[in-house]
N, CA, C and O atoms as a Maestro MAE file, in Angstrom:
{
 s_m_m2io_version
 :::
 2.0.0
}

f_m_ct {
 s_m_title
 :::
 protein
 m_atom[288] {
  # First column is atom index #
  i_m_mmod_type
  r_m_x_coord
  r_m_y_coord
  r_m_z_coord
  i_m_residue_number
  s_m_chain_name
  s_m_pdb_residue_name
  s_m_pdb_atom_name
  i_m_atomic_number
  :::
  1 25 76.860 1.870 -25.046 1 A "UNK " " N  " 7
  2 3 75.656 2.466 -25.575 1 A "UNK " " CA " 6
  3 2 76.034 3.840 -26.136 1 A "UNK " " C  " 6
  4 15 76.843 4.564 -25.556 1 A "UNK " " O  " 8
  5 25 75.547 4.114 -27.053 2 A "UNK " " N  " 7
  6 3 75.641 5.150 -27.691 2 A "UNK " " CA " 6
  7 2 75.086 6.435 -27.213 2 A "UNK " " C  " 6
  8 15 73.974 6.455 -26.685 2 A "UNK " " O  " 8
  9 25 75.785 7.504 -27.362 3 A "UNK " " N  " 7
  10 3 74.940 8.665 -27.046 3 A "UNK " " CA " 6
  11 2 73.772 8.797 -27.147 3 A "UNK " " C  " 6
  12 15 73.046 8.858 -26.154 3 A "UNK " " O  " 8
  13 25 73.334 8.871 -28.355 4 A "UNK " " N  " 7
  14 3 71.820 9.224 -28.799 4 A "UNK " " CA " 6
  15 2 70.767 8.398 -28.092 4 A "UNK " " C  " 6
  16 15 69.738 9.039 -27.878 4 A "UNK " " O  " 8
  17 25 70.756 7.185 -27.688 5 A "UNK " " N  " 7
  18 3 70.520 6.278 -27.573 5 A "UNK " " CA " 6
  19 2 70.292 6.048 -26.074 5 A "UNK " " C  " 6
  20 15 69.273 5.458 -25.715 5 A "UNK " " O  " 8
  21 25 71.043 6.414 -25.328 6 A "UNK " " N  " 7
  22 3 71.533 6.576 -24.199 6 A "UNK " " CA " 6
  23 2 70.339 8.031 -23.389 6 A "UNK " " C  " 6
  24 15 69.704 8.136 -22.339 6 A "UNK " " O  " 8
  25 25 70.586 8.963 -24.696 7 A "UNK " " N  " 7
  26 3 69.421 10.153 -23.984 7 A "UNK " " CA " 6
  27 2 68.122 9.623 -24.742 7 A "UNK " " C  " 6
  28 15 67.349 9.543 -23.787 7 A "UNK " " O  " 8
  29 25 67.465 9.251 -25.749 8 A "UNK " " N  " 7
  30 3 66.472 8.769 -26.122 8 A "UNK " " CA " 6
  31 2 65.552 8.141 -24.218 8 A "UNK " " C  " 6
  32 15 64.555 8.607 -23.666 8 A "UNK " " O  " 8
  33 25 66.557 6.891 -23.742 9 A "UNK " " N  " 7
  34 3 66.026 6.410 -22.924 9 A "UNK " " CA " 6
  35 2 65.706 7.411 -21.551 9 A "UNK " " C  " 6
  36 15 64.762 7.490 -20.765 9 A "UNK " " O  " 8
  37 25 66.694 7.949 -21.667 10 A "UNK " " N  " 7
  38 3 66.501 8.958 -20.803 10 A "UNK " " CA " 6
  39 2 65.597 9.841 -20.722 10 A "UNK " " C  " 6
  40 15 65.226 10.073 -19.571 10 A "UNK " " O  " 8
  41 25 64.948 10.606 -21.803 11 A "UNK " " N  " 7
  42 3 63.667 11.032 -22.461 11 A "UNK " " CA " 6
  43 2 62.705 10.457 -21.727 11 A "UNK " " C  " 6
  44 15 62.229 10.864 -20.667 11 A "UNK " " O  " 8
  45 25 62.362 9.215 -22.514 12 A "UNK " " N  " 7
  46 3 61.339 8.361 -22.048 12 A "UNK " " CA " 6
  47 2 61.223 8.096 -20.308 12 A "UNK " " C  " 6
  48 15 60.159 7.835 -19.748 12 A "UNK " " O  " 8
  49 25 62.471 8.218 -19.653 13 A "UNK " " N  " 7
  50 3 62.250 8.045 -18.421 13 A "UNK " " CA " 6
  51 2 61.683 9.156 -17.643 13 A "UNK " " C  " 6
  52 15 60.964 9.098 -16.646 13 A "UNK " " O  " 8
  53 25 62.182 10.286 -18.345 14 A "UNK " " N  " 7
  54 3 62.081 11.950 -17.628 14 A "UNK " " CA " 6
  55 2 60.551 12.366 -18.149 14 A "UNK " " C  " 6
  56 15 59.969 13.367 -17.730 14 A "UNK " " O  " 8
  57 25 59.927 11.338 -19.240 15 A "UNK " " N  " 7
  58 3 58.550 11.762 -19.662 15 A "UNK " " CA " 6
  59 2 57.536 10.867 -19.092 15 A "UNK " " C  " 6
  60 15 56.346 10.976 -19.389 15 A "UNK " " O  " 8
  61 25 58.085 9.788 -18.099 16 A "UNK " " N  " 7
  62 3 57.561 8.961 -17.225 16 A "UNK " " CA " 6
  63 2 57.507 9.224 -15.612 16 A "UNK " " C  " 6
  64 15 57.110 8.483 -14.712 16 A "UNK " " O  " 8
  65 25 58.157 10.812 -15.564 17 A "UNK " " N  " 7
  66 3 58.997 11.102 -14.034 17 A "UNK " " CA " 6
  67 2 58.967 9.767 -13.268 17 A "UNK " " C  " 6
  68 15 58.189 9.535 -12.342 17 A "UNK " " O  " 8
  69 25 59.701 9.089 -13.647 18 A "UNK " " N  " 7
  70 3 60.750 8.536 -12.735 18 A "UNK " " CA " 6
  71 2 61.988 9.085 -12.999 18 A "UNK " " C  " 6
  72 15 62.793 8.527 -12.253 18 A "UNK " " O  " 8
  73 25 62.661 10.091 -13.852 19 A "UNK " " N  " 7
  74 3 63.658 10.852 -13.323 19 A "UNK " " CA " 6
  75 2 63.727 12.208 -14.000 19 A "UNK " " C  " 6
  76 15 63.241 12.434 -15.108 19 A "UNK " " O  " 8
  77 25 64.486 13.255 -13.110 20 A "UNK " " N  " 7
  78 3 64.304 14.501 -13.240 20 A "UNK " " CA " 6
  79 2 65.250 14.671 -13.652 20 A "UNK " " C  " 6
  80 15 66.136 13.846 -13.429 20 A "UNK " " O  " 8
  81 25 65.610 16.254 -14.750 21 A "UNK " " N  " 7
  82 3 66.565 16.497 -15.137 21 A "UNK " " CA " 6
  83 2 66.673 17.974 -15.031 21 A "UNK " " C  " 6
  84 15 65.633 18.577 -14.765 21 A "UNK " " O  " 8
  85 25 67.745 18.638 -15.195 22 A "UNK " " N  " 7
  86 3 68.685 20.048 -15.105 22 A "UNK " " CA " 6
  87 2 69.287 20.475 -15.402 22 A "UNK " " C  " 6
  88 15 70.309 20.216 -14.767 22 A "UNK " " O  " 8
  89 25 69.552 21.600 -16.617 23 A "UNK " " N  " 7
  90 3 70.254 21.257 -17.489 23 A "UNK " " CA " 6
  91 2 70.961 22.589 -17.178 23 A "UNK " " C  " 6
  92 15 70.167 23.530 -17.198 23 A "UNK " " O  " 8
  93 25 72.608 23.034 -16.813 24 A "UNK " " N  " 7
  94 3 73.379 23.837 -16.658 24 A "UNK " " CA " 6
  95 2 74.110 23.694 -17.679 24 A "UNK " " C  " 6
  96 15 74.778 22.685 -17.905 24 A "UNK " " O  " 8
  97 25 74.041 24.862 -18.513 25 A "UNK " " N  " 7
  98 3 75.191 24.939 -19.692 25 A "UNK " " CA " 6
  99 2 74.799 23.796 -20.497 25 A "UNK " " C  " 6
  100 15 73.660 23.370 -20.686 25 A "UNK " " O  " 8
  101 25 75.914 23.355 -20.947 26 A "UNK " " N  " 7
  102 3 75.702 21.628 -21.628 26 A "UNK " " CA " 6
  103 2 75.631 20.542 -20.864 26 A "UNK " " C  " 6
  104 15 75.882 19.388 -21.213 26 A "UNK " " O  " 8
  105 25 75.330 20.872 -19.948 27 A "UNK " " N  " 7
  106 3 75.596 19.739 -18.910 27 A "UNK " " CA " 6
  107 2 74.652 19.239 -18.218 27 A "UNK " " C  " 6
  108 15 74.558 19.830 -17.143 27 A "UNK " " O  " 8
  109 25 73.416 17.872 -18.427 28 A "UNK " " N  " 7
  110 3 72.438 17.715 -18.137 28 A "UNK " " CA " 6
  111 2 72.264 16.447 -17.252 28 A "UNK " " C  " 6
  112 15 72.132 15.300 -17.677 28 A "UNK " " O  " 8
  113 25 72.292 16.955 -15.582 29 A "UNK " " N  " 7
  114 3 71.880 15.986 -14.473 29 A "UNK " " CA " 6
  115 2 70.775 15.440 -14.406 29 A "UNK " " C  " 6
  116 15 69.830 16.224 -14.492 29 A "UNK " " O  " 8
  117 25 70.371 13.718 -14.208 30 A "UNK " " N  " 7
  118 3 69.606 13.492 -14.070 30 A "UNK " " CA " 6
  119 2 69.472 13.161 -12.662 30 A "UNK " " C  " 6
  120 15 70.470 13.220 -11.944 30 A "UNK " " O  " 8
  121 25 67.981 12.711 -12.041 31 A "UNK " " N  " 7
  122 3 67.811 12.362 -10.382 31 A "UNK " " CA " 6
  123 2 66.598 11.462 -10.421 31 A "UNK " " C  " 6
  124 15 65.482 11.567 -10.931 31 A "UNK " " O  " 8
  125 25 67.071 10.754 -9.869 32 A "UNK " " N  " 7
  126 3 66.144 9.688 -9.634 32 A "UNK " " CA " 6
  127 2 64.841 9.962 -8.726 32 A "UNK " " C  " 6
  128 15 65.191 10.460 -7.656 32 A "UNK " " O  " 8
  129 25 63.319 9.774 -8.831 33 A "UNK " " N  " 7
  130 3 62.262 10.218 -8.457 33 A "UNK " " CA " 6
  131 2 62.035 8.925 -7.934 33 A "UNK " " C  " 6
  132 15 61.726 7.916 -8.567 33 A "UNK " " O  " 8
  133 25 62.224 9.056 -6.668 34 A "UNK " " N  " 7
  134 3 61.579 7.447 -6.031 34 A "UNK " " CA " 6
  135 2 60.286 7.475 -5.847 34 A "UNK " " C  " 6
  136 15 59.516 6.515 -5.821 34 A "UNK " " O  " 8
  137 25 60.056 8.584 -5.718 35 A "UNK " " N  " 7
  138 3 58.164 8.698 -5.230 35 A "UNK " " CA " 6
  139 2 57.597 8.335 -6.460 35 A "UNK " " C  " 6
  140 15 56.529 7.764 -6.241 35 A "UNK " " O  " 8
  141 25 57.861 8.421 -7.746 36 A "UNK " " N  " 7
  142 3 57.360 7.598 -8.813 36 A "UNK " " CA " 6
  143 2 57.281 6.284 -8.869 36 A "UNK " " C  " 6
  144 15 56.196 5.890 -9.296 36 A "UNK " " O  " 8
  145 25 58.238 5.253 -8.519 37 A "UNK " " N  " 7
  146 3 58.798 4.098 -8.365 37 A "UNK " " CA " 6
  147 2 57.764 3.327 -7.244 37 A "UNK " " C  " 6
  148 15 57.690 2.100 -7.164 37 A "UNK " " O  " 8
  149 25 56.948 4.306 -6.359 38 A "UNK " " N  " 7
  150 3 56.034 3.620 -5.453 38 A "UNK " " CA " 6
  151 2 54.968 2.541 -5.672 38 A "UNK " " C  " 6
  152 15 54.711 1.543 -4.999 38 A "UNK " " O  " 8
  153 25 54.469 2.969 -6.694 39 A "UNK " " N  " 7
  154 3 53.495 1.943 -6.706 39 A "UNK " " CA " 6
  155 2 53.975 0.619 -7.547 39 A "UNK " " C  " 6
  156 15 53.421 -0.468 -7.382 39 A "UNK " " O  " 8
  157 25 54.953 0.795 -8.375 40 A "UNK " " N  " 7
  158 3 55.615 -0.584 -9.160 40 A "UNK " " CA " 6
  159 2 55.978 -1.682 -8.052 40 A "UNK " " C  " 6
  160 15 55.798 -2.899 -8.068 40 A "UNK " " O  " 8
  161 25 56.825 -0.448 -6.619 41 A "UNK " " N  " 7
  162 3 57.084 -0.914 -5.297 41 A "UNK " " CA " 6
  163 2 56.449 -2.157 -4.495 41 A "UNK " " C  " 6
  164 15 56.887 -3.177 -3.964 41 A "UNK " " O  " 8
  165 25 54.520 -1.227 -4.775 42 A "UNK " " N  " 7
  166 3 53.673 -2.206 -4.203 42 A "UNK " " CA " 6
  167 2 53.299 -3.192 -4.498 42 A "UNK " " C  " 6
  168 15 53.340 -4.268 -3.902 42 A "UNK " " O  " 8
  169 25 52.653 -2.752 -6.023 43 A "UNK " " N  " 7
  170 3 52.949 -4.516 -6.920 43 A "UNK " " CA " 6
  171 2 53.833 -5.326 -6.774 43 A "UNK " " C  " 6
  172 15 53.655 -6.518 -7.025 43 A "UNK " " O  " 8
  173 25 54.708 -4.951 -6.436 44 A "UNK " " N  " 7
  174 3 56.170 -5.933 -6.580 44 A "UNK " " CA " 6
  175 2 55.884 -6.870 -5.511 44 A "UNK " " C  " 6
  176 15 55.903 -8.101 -5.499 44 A "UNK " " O  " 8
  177 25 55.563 -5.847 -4.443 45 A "UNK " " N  " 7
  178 3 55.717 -6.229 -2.836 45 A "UNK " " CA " 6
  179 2 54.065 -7.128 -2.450 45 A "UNK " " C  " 6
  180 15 53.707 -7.553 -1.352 45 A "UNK " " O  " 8
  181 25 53.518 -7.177 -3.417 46 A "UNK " " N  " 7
  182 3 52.002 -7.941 -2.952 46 A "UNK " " CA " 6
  183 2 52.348 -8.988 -3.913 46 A "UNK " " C  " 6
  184 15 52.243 -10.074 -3.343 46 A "UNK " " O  " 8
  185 25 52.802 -9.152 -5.412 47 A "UNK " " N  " 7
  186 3 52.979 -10.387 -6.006 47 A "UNK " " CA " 6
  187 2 54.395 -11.116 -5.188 47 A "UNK " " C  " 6
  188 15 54.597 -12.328 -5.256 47 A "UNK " " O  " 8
  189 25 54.821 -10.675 -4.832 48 A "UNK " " N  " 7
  190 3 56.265 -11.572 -3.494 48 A "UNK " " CA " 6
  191 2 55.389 -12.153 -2.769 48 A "UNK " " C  " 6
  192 15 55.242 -13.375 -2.798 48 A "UNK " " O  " 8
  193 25 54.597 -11.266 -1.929 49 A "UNK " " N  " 7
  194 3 53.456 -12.437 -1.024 49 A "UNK " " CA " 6
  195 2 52.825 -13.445 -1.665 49 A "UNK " " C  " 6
  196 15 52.845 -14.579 -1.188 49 A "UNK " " O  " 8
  197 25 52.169 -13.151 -2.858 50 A "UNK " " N  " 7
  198 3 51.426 -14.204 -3.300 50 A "UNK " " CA " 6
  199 2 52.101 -15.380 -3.813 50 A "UNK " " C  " 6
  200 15 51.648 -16.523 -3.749 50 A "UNK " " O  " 8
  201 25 53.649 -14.907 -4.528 51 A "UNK " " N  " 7
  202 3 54.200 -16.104 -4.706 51 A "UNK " " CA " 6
  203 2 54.690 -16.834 -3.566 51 A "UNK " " C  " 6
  204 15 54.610 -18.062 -3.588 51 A "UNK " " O  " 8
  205 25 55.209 -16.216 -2.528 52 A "UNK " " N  " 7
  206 3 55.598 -16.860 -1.141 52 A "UNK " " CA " 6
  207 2 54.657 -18.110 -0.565 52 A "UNK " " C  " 6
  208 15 54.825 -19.245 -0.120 52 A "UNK " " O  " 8
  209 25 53.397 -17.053 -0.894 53 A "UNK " " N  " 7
  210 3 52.717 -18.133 -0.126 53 A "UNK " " CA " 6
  211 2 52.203 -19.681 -1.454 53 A "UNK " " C  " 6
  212 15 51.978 -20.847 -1.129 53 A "UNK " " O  " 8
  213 25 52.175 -19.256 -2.477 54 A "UNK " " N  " 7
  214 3 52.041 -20.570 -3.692 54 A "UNK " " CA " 6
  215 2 53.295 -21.417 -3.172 54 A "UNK " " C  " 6
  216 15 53.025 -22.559 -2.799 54 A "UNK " " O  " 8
  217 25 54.509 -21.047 -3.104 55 A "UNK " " N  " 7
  218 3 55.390 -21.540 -2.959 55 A "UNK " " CA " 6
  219 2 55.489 -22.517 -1.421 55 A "UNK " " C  " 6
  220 15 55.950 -23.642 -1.229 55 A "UNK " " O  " 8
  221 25 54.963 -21.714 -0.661 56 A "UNK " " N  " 7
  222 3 54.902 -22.414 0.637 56 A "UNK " " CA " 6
  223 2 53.684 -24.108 0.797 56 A "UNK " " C  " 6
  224 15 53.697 -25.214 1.338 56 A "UNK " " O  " 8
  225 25 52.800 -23.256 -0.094 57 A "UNK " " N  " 7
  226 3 51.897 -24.304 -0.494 57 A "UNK " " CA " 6
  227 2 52.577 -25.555 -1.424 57 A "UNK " " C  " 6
  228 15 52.356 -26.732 -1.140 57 A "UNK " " O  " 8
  229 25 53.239 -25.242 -2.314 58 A "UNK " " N  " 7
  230 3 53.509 -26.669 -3.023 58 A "UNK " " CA " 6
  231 2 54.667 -27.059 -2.436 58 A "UNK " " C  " 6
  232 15 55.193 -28.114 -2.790 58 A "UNK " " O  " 8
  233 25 55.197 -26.306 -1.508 59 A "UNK " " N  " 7
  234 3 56.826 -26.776 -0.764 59 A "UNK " " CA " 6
  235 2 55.222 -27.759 0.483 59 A "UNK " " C  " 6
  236 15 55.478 -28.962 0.544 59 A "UNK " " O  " 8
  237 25 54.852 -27.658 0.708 60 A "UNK " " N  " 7
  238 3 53.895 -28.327 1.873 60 A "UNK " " CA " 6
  239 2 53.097 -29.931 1.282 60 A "UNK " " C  " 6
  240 15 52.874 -30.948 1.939 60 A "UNK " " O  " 8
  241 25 52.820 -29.656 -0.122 61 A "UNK " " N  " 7
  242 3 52.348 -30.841 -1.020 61 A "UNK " " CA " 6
  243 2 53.466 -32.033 -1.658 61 A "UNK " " C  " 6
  244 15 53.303 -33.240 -1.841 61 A "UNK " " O  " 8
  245 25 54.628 -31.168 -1.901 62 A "UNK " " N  " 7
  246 3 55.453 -31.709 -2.321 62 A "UNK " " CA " 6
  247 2 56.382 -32.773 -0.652 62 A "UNK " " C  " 6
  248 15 56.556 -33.991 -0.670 62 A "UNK " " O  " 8
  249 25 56.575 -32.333 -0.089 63 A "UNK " " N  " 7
  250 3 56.785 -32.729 1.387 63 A "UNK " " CA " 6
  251 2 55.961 -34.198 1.989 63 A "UNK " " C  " 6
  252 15 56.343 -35.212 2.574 63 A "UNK " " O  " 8
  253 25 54.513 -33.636 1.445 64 A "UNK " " N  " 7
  254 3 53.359 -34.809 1.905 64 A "UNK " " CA " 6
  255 2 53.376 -35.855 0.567 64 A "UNK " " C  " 6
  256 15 52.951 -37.010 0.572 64 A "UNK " " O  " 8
  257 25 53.715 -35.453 -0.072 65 A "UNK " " N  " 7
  258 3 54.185 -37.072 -1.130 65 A "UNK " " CA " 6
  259 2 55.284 -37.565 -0.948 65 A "UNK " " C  " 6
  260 15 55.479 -38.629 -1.536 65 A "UNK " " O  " 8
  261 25 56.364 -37.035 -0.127 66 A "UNK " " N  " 7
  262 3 57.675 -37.585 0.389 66 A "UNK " " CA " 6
  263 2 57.213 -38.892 1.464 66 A "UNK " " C  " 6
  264 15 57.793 -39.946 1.722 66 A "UNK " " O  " 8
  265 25 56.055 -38.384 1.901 67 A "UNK " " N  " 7
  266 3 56.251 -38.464 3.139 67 A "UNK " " CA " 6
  267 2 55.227 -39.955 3.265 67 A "UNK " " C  " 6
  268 15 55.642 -41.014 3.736 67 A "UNK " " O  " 8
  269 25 53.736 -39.716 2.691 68 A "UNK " " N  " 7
  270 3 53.304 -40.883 1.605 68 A "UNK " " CA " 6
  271 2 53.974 -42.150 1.036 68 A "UNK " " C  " 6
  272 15 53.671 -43.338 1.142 68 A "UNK " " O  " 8
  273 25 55.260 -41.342 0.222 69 A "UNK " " N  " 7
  274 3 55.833 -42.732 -0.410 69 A "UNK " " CA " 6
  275 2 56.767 -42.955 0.434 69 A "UNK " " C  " 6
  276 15 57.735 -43.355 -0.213 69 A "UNK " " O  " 8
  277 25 57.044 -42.909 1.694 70 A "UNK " " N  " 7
  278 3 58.397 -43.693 2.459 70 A "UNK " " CA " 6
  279 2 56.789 -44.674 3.351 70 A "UNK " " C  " 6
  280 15 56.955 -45.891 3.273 70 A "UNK " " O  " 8
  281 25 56.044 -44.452 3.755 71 A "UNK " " N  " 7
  282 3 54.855 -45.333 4.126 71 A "UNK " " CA " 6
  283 2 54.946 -46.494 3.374 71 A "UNK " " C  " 6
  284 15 55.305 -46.593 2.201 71 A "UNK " " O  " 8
  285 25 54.474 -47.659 4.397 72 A "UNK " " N  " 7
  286 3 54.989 -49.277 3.205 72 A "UNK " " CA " 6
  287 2 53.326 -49.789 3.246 72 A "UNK " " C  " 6
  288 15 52.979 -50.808 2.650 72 A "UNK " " O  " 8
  :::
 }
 m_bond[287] {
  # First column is bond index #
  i_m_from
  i_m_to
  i_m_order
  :::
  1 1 2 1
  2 2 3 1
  3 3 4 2
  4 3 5 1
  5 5 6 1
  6 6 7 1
  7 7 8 2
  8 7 9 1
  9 9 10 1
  10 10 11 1
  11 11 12 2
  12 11 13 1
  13 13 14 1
  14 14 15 1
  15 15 16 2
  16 15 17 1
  17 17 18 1
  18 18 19 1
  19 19 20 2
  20 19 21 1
  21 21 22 1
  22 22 23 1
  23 23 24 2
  24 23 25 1
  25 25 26 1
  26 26 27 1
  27 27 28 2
  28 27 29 1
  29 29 30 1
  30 30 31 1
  31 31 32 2
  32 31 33 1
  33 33 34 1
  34 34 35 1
  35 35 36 2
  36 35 37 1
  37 37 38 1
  38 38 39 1
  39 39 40 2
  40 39 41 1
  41 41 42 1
  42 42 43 1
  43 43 44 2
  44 43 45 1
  45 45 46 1
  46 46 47 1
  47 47 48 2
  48 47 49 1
  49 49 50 1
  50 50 51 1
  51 51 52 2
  52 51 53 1
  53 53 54 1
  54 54 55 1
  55 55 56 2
  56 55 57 1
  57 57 58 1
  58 58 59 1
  59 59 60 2
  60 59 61 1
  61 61 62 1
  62 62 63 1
  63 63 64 2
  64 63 65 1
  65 65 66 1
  66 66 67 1
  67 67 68 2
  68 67 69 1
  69 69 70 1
  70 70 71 1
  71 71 72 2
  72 71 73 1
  73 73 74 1
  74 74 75 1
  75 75 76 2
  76 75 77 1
  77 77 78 1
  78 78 79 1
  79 79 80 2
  80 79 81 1
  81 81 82 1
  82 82 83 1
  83 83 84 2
  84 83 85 1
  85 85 86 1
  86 86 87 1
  87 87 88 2
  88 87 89 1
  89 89 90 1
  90 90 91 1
  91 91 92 2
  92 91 93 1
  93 93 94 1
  94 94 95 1
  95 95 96 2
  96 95 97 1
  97 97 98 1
  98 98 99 1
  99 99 100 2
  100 99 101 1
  101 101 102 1
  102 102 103 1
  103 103 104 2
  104 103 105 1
  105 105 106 1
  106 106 107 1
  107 107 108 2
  108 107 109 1
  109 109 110 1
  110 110 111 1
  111 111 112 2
  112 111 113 1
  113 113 114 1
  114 114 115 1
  115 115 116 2
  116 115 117 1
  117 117 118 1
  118 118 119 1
  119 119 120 2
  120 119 121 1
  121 121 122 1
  122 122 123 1
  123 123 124 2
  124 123 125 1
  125 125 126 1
  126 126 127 1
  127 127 128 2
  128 127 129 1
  129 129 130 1
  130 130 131 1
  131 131 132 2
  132 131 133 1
  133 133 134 1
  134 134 135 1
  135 135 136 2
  136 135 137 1
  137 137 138 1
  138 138 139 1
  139 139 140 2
  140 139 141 1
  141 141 142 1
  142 142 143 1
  143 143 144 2
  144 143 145 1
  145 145 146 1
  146 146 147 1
  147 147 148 2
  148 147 149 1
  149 149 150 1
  150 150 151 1
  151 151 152 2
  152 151 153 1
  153 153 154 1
  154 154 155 1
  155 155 156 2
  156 155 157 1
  157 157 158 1
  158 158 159 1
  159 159 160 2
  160 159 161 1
  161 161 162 1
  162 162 163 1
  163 163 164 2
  164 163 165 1
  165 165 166 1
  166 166 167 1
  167 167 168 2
  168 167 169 1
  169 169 170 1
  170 170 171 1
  171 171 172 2
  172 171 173 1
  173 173 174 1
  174 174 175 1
  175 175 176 2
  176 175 177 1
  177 177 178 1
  178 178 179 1
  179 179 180 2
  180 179 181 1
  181 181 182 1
  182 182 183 1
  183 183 184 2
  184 183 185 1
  185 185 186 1
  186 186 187 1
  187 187 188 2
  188 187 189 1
  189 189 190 1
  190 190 191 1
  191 191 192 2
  192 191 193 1
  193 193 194 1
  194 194 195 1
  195 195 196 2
  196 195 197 1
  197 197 198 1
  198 198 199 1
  199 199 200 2
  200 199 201 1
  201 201 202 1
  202 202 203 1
  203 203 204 2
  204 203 205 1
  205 205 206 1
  206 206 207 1
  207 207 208 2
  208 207 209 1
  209 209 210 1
  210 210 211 1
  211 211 212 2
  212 211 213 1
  213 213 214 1
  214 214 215 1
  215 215 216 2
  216 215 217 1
  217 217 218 1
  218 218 219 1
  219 219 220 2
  220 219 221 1
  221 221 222 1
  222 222 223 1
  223 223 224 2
  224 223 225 1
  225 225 226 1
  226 226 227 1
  227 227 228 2
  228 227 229 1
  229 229 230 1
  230 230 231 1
  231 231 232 2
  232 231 233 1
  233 233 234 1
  234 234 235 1
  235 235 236 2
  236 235 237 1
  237 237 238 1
  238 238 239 1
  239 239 240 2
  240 239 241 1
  241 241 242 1
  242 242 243 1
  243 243 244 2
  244 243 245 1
  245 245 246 1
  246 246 247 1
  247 247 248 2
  248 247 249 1
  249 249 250 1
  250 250 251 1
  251 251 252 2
  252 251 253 1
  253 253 254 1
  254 254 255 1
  255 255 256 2
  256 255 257 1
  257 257 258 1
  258 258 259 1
  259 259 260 2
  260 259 261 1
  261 261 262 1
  262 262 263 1
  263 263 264 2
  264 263 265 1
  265 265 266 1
  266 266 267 1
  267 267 268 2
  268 267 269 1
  269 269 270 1
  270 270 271 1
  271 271 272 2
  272 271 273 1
  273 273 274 1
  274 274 275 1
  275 275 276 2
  276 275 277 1
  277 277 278 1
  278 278 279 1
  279 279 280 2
  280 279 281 1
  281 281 282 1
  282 282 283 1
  283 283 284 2
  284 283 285 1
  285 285 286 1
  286 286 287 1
  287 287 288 2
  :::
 }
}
């Protein structure tokens, strides 16, 4: 990736604080802001449940038609 290109995204991230920057001389550290990252966190972490449990559900349907067609 290219320089320019490379801080462009970086921009966009530091104008989103999810990361912080510091700039000594020419030399510009970035840091990662997890406390931003929280709520993407939670979404993440409530659509996992919901698919878990869809999943548990058709792993349970799919099982009971196994189970159906070995019946004579």
């Amino acid at each position: 990736m290219a320089l320019p290109s490379f801080a462009q995204h970086m921009r966009v991230l530091e104008t989103s604080n999810i990361v912080l920057s510091q700039k000594a001389g020419r030399v510009r550290r970035f840091a990662l802001a997890p406390q931003a990252l929280a709520g993407a966190e939670r979404w993440m972490l409530d659509q996992r449940e919901i698919w878990e449990q869809r999943l548990d559900r058709m792993q349970d349907y799919v099982k009971g038609l196994a189970t159906n067609k070995e019946k004579p």
